[in-house]
C-alpha positions as CSV (number, residue, x, y, z in Angstrom):
1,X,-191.8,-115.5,-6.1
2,X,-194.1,-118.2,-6.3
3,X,-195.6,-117.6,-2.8
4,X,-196.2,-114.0,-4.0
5,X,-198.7,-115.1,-7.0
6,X,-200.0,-117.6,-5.5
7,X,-202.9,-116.1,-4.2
8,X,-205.8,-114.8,-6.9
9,X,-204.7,-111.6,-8.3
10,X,-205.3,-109.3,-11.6
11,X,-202.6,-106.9,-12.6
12,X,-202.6,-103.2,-12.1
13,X,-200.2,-101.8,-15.0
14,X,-198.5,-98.6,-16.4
15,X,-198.3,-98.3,-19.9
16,X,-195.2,-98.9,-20.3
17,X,-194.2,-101.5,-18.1
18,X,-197.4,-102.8,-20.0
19,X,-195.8,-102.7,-23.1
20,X,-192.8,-104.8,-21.9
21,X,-194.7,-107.1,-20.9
22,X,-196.8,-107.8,-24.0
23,X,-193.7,-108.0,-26.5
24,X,-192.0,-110.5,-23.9
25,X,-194.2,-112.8,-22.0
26,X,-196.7,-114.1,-24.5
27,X,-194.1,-115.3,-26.3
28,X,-192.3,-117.1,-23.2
29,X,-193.8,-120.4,-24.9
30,X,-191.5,-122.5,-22.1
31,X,-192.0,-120.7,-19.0
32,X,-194.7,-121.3,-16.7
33,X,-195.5,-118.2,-15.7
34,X,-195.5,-117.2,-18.8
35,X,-199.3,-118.5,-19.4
36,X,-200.2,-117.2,-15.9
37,X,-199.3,-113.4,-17.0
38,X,-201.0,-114.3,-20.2
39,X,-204.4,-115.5,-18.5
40,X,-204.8,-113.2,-15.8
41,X,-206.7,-110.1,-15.9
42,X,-204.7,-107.1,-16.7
43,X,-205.9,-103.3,-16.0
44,X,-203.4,-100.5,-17.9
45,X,-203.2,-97.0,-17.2
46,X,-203.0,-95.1,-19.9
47,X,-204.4,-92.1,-21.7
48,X,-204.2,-93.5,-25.2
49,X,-206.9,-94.8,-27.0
50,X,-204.7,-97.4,-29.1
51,X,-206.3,-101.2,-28.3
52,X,-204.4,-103.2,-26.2
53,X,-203.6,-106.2,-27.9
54,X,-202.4,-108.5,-25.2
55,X,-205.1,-111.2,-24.0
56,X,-207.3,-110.2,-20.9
57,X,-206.1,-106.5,-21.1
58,X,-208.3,-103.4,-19.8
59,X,-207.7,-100.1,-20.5
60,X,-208.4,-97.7,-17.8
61,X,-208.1,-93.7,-18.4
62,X,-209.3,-92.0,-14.9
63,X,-206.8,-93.9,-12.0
64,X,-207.8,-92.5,-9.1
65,X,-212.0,-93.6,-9.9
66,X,-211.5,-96.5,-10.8
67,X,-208.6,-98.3,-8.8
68,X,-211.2,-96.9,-6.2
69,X,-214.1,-98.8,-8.0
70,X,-212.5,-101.9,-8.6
71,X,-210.9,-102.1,-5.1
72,X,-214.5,-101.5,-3.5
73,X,-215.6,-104.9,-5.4
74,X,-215.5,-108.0,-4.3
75,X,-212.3,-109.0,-6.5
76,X,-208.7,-110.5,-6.2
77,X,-205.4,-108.2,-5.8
78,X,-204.6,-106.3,-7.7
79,X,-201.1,-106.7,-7.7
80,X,-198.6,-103.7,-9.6
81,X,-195.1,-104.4,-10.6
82,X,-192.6,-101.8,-11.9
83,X,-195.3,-99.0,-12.9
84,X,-193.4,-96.5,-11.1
85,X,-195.7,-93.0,-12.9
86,X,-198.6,-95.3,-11.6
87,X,-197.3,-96.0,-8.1
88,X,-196.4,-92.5,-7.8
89,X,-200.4,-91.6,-9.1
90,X,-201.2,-94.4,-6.4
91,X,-199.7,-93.1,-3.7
92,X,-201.1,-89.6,-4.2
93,X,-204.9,-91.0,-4.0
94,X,-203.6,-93.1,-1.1
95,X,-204.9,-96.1,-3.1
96,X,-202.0,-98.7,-1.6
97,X,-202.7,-101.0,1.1
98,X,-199.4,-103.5,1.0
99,X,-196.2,-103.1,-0.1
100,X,-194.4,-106.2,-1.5
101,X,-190.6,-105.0,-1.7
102,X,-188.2,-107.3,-3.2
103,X,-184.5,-105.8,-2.8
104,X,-181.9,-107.2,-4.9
105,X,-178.1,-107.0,-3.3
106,X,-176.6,-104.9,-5.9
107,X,-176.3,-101.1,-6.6
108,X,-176.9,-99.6,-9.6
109,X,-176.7,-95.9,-9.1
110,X,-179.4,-93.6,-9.3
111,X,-183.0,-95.1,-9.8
112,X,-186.6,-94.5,-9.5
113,X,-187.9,-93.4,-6.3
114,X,-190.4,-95.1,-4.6
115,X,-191.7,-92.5,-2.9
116,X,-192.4,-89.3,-4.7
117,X,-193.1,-86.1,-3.4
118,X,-196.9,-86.7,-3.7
119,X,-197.0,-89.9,-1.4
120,X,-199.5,-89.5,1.6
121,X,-197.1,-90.0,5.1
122,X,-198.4,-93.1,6.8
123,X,-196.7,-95.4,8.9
124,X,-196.4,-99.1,7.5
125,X,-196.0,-102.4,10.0
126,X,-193.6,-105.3,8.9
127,X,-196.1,-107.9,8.1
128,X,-193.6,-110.9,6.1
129,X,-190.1,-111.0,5.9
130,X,-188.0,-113.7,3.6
131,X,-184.7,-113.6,2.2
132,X,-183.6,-115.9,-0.5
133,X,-179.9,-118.0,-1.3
134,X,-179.0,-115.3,-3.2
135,X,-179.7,-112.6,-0.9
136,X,-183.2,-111.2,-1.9
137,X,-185.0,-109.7,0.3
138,X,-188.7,-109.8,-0.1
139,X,-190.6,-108.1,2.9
140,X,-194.0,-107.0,3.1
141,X,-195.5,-103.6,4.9
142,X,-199.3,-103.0,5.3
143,X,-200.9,-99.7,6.3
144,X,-200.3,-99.1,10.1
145,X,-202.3,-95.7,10.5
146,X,-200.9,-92.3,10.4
147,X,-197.3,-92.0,11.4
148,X,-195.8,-91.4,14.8
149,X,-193.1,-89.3,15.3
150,X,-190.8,-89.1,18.8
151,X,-187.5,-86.8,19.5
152,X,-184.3,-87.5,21.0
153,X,-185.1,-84.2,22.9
154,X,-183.7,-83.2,25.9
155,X,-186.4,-81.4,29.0
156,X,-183.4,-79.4,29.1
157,X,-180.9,-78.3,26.4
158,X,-177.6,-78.7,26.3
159,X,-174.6,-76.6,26.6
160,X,-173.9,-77.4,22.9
161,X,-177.6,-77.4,21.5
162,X,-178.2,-73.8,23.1
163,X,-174.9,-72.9,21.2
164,X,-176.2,-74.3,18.3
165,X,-179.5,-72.9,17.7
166,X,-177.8,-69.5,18.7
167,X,-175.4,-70.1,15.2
168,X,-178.6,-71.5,13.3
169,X,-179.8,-67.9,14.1
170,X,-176.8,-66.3,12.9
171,X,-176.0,-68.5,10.0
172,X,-179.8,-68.3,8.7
């Protein structure tokens, strides 16, 4: 994890993964990071107009404008953790350049997706790959251009795929 914020960054937030965050980590008093979350710039989507009360917070209220504006400037990441109505808002606008995946080795049922059904198709290159004692995985994709598709078929169709498509005609 460390390797992951140790570049300059600012936050890109949802509201409510905002939230968790200000009722837990300013008052973290013994952890490290604790003061780095605190310090570092934080942007929050939201469409309220209640302050945000957690140091170094900014409210943003259009996503699409101004992820747009702020990734034009000459800034840090901006680096978005849980968030998922914000990724999925992301996504849409195509306003992701890397992916920073950390997989966990349990299961725990149904979850989020991390794709939704508004998510641009692009193809994605592994670009850092780590695994921890424990088993994390932590890789990281960046944008590799549109996506390229192939198929396992034949010049000539089988026996069994002509047979096939005739009872995909049948069946409907």
């Amino acid at each position: 994890m460390g390797g992951i914020f140790s570049v300059p960054y600012e936050l890109l937030l949802g509201r409510k993964t905002y939230e968790i965050f200000a009722a837990h980590w300013p008052y973290a008093k013994d952890d490290p990071f604790a003061e780095a979350l605190t310090n570092v710039r934080k942007y929050v989507a939201t469409s309220s107009q209640a302050p945000l009360t957690w140091k170094n917070s900014i409210a943003i209220h259009d996503v699409p404008r101004d992820i747009a504006r702020l990734k034009r400037e000459d800034g840090p990441t901006l680096m978005t953790q849980g968030s998922s109505q914000l990724l999925q808002t992301l996504l849409k606008h195509d306003l992701v350049d890397r992916f920073t995946l950390l997989v966990y080795p349990v299961v725990l049922g149904k979850g989020k997706r991390l794709f939704g059904a508004g998510a641009i198709p692009a193809a994605l290159k592994l670009v850092d790959s780590k695994a921890s004692a424990s088993g994390v995985t932590i890789n990281s994709y960046e944008r590799a251009g549109d996506v390229k598709v192939g198929s396992f078929a034949h010049d000539q169709p089988s026996a069994d795929e002509l047979a096939r498509r005739e009872r995909m005609k049948r069946e409907g």
